[in-house]
C-alpha positions as CSV (number, residue, x, y, z in Angstrom):
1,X,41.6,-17.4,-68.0
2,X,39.0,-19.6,-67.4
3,X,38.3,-22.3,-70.2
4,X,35.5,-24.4,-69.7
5,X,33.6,-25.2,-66.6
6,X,31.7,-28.5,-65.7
7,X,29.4,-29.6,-62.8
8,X,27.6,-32.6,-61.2
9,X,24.7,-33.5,-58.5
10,X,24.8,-29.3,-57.8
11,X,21.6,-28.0,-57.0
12,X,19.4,-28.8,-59.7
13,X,22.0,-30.1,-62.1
14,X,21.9,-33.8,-61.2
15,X,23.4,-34.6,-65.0
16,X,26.9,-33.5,-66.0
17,X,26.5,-29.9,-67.1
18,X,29.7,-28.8,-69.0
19,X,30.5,-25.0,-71.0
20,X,32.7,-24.9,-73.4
21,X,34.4,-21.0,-74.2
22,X,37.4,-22.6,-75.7
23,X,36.3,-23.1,-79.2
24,X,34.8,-19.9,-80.6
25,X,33.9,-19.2,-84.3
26,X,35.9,-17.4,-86.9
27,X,33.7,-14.1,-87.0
28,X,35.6,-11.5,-88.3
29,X,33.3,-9.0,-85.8
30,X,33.8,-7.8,-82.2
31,X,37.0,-9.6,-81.8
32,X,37.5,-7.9,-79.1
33,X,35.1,-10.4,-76.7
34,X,37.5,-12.7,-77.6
35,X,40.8,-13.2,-75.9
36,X,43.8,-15.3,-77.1
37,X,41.3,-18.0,-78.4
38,X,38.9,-17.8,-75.3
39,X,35.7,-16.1,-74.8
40,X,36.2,-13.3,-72.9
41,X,32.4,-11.7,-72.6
42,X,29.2,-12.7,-73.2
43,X,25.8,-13.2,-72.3
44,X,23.5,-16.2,-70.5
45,X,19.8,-16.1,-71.6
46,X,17.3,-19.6,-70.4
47,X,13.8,-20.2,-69.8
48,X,12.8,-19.5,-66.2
49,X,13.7,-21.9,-63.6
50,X,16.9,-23.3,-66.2
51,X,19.4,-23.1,-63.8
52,X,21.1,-19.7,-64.8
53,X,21.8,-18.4,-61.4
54,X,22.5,-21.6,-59.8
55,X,25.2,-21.9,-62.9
56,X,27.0,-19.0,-61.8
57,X,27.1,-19.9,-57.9
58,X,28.3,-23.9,-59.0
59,X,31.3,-21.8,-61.1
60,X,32.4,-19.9,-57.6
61,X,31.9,-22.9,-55.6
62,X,35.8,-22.7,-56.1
63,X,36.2,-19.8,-54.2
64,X,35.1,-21.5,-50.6
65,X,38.0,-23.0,-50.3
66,X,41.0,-21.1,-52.2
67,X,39.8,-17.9,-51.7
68,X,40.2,-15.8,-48.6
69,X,37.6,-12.9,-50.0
70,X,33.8,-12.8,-49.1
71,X,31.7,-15.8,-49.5
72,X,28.0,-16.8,-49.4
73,X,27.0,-17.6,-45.8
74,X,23.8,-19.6,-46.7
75,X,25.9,-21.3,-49.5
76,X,25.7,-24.7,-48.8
77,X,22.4,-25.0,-47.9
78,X,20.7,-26.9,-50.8
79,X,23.9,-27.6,-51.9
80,X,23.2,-31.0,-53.8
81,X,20.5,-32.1,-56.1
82,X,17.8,-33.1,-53.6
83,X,17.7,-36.9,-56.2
84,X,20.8,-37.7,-55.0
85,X,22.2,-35.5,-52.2
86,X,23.7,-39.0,-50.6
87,X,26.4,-38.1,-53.1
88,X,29.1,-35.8,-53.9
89,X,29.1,-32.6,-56.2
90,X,31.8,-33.0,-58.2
91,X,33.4,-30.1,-60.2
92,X,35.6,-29.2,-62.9
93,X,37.7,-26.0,-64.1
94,X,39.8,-26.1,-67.2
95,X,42.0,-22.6,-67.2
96,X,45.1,-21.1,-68.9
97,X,47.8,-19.1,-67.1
98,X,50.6,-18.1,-69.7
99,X,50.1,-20.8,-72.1
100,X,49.8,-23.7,-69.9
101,X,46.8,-26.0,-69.4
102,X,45.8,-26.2,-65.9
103,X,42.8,-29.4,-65.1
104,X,41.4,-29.0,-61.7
105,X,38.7,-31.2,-60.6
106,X,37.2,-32.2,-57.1
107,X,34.2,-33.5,-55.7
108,X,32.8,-32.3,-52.3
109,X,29.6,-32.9,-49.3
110,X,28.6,-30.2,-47.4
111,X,29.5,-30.7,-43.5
112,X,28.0,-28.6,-41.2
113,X,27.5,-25.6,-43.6
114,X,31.0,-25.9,-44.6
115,X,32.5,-28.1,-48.0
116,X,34.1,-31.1,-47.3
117,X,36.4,-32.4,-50.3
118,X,36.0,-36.0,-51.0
119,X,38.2,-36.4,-54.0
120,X,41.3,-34.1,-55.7
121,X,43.0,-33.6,-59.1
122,X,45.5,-31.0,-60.3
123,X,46.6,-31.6,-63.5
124,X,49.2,-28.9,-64.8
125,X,50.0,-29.7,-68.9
126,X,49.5,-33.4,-68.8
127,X,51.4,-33.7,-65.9
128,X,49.6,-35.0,-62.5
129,X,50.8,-32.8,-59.8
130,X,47.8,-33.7,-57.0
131,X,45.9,-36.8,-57.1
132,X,43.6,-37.8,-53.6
133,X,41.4,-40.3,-55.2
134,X,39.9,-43.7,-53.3
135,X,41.9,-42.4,-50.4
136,X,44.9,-42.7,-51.9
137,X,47.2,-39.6,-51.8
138,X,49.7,-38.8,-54.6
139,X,51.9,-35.5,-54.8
140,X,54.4,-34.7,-56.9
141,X,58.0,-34.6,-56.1
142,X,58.3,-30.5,-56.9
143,X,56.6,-29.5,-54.1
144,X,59.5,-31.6,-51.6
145,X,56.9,-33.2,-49.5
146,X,58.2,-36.5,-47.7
147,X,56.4,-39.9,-48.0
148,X,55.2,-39.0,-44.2
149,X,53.8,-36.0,-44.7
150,X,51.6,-36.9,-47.4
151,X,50.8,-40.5,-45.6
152,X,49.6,-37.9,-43.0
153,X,47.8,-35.7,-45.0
154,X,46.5,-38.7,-46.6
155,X,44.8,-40.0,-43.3
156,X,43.8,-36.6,-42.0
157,X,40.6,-36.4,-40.9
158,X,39.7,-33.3,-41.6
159,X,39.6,-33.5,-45.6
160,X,41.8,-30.7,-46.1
161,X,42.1,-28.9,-49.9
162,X,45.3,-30.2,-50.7
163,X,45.6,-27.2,-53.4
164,X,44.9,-25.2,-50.4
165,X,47.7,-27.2,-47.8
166,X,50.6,-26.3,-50.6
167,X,49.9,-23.0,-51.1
168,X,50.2,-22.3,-47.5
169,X,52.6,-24.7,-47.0
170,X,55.2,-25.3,-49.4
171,X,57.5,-22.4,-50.8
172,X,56.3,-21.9,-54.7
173,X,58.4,-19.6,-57.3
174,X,56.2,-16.6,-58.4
175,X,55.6,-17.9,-61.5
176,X,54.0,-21.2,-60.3
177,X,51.0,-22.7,-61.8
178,X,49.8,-22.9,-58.5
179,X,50.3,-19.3,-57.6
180,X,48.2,-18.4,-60.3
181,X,45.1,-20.4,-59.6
182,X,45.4,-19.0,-56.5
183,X,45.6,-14.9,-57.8
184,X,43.0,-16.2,-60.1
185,X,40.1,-17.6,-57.6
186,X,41.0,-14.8,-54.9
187,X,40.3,-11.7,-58.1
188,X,36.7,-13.8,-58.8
189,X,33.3,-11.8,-58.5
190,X,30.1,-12.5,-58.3
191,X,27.3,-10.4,-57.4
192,X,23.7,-9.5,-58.2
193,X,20.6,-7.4,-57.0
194,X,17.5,-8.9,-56.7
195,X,15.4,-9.1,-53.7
196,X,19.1,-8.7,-51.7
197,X,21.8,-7.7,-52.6
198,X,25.0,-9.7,-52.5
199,X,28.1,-10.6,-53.5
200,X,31.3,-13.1,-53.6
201,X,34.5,-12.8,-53.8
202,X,37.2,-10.3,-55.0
203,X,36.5,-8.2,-51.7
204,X,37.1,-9.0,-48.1
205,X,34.0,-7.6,-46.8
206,X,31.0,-5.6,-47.9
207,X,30.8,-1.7,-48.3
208,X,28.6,1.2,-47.9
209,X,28.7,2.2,-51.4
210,X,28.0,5.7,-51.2
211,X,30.4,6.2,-47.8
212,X,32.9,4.8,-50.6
213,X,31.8,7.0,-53.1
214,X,32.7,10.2,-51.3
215,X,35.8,8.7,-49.7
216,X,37.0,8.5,-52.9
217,X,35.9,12.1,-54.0
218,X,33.8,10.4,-56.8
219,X,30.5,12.5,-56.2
220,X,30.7,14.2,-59.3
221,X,32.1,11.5,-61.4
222,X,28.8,9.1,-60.4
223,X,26.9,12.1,-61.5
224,X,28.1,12.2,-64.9
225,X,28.1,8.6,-65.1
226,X,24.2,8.4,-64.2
227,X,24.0,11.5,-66.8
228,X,25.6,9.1,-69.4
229,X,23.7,5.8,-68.9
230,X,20.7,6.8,-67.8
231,X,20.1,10.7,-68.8
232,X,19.3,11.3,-65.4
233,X,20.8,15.1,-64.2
234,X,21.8,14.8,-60.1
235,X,23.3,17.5,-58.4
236,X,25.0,16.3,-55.3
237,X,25.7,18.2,-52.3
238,X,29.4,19.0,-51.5
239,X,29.8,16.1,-48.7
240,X,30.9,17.4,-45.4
241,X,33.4,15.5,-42.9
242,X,32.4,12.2,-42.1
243,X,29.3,12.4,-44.4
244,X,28.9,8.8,-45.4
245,X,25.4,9.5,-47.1
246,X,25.1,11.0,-50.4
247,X,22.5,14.5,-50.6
248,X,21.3,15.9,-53.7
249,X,20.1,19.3,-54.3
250,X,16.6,20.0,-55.4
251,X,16.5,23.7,-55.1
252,X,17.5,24.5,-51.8
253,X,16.3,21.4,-50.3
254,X,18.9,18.7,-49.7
255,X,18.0,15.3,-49.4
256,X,19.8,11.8,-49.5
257,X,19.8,10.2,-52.8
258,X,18.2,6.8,-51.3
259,X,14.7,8.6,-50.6
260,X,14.6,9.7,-54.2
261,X,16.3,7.2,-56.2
262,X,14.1,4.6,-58.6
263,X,15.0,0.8,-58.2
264,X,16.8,0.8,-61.4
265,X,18.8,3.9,-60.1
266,X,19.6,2.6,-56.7
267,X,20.8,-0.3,-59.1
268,X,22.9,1.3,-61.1
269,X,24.7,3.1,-58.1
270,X,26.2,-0.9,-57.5
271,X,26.9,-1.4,-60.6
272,X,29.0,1.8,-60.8
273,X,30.5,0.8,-57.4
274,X,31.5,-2.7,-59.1
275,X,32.6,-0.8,-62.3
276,X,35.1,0.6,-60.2
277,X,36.3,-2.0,-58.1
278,X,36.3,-4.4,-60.7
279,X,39.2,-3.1,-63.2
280,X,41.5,-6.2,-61.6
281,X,39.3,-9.2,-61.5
282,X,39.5,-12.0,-63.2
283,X,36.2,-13.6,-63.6
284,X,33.4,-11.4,-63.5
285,X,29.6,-13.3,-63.5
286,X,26.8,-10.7,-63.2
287,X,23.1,-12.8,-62.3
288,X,20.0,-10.8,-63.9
289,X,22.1,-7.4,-63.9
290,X,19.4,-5.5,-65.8
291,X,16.2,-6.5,-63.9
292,X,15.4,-3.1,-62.8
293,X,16.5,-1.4,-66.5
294,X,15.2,0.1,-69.6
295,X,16.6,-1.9,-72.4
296,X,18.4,0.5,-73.8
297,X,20.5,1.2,-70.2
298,X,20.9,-2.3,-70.1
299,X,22.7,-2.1,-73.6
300,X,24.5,0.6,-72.7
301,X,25.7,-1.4,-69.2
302,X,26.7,-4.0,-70.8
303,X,29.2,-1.8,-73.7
304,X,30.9,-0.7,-70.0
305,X,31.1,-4.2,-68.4
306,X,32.9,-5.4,-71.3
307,X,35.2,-2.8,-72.3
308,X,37.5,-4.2,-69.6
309,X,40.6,-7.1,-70.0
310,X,38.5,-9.5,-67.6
311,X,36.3,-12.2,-68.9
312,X,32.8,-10.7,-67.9
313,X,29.6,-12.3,-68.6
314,X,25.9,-11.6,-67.6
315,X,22.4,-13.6,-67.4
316,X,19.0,-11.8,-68.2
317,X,16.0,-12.2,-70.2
318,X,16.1,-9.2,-72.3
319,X,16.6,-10.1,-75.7
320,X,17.5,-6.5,-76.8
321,X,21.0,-7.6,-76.1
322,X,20.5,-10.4,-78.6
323,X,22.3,-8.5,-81.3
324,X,25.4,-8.9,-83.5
325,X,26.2,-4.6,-82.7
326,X,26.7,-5.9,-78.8
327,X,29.1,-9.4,-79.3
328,X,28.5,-12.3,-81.4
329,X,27.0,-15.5,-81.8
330,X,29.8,-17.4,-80.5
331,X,29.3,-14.9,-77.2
332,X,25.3,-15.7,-76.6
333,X,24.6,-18.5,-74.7
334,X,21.7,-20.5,-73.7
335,X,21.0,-22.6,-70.7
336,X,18.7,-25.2,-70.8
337,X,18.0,-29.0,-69.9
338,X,21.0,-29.3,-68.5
339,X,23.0,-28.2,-71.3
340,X,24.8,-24.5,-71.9
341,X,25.5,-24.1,-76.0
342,X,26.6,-20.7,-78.1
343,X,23.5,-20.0,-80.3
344,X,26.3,-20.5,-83.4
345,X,26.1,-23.9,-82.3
346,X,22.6,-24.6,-82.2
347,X,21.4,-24.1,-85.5
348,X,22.3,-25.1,-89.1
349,X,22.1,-21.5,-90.0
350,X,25.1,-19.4,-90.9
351,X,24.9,-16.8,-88.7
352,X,26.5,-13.6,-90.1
353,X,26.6,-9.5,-88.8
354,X,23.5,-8.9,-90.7
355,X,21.3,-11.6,-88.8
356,X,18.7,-10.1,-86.6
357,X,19.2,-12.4,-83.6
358,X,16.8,-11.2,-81.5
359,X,14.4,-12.2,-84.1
360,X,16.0,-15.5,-84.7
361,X,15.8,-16.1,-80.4
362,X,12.0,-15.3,-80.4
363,X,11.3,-17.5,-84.0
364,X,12.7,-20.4,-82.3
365,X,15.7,-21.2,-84.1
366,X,17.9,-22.1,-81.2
367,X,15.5,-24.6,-80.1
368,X,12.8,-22.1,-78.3
């Protein structure tokens, strides 16, 4: 799982950004968003303009170089603050796979549209297992590489991922540290629906959802799932050979389910499609899911999202989520000036079930 997550010079971060999900509270509610003494769900709210969705890309900046699923083409456009984009982004990922604390830190420039890593650090329990700092190259002796193969990689022009270069390279047991970073960053997902949609990670290319819909004979089962979230009644057609468009009958009249759909529903058919696909990821960060909802199917969304084992979390604006019968203080975040804090942790107040959070949010006792 992931830990705690810190980045530099990204985007409009210029200052050291850092969230914590290490250290929740002792609240005797909704233990189930925690996991093993890590968040494991929760919610981003921020002003406008704080940074929210530019958070979530920074945390799957990972992915672009240890992860063979679908990435951002445009990604490293605007890559570093425009104040100091002479200099490198640096980031850092604090995870734990089976008990062990696993420090991985880098700093990269983008190159022609591509990342270029400057520096490298791999730190498995204490131990230093990767170090390419001040272009010096250290490796450690498990991996079996010989003083002239890292003197090589060392002076390689190419700045290479070491990470990367072992994991292809060297022969790992299947329990490695290593091995699960790797099963970690590919199982990563990030998507959202705003003007476009789109996506990273976890998949290898996009999908027509509803041509994946009836492959999978799931007509009827998105049906009931719109009935449940959204009280909307569809009747779909009975899809015919090679149909890769979804019909629903009005009548007699059968007509595809884009021409009639709302926004919101044509919204909710991806985040079914995601609900789906995403029962094995591991890190799951949803930008503005609910812009097109009612706040009550956004509720209802977000009891799905976080029913799973995967850590999941979300950013909107909708303080109707605010609220201890969803998760828990320790679960609410806030972005903003550079800093990401649980509300628990930005106020003097004991927070307890019977707080009306929403009303806390909007009264400016986190600092709003």
């Amino acid at each position: 799982m992931l830990t705690k997550f810190a980045v530099k010079n990204y985007r409009g971060f210029r200052n050291r950004v850092e969230w914590d999900m290490s250290h929740p509270s002792n609240y005797s509610f909704n233990t189930e968003a925690i996991k093993e003494g890590i968040v494991k769900n929760g919610i981003i709210y921020g002003p406008n303009g704080a940074g929210k969705s530019n958070f979530g890309l920074a945390i799957f900046d990972i992915a672009n170089h240890l992860s063979h699923k679908w990435k951002k083409p445009d990604y490293y456009l605007n890559y570093a603050c425009a104040e100091s984009h002479q200099k490198p982004v640096e980031f850092e990922y604090n995870f734990v796979f089976d008990g062990r604390a696993l420090l991985y830190r880098y700093s990269k420039v983008p190159k022609e549209l591509k990342g270029e890593i400057v520096e490298e650090e791999l730190i498995l329990d204490g131990n230093v297992l990767i170090s390419k700092r001040d272009g010096i190259l250290k490796i450690a002796d498990e991996f079996g590489l010989t003083e002239t193969a890292i003197k090589n990689l060392q002076d390689s022009a190419n700045n290479i991922s070491i990470v990367n270069y072992l994991l292809g390279s060297v022969p790992l047991s299947k329990d490695h540290a290593l091995l699960k970073l790797r099963d970690f960053v590919e199982n990563m997902l990030f998507f959202r629906s705003l003007d476009n949609r789109e996506f990273i990670g976890l998949k290898e290319g996009g999908s027509n959802i509803e041509e994946y819909i009836i492959k999978n004979n799931l007509t009827q089962d998105f049906a009931i799932y719109l009935k449940e979230v959204s009280s909307q009644d569809y009747t779909f057609a009975t899809p015919s050979q090679g149909d890769n468009v979804l019909y629903c009958l009005m009548g007699e009249v059968k007509i595809p389910f884009m021409w009639v759909a709302s926004t919101g529903t044509r919204n909710l058919e991806l985040q079914y499609y995601w609900l789906k696909e995403m029962s094995n990821a591991s890190f799951v960060f949803i930008d503005e899911f609910d812009a097109f909802y009612h706040h009550e199917l956004s509720y209802k969304i977000s009891k799905r999202l976080f029913e799973g084992k995967n850590q999941v979390f979300l950013t909107t604006h909708d303080t109707f989520l605010l609220t201890n019968d969803l998760l828990r203080p320790d679960c609410f975040f806030i972005l903003r000036d550079n800093q990401i804090n649980a509300i628990c942790d930005m106020t003097d107040k004991e927070l307890r079930f019977g707080h009306n959070l929403e009303k806390l949010y909007r009264g400016g006792t986190f600092g709003l």
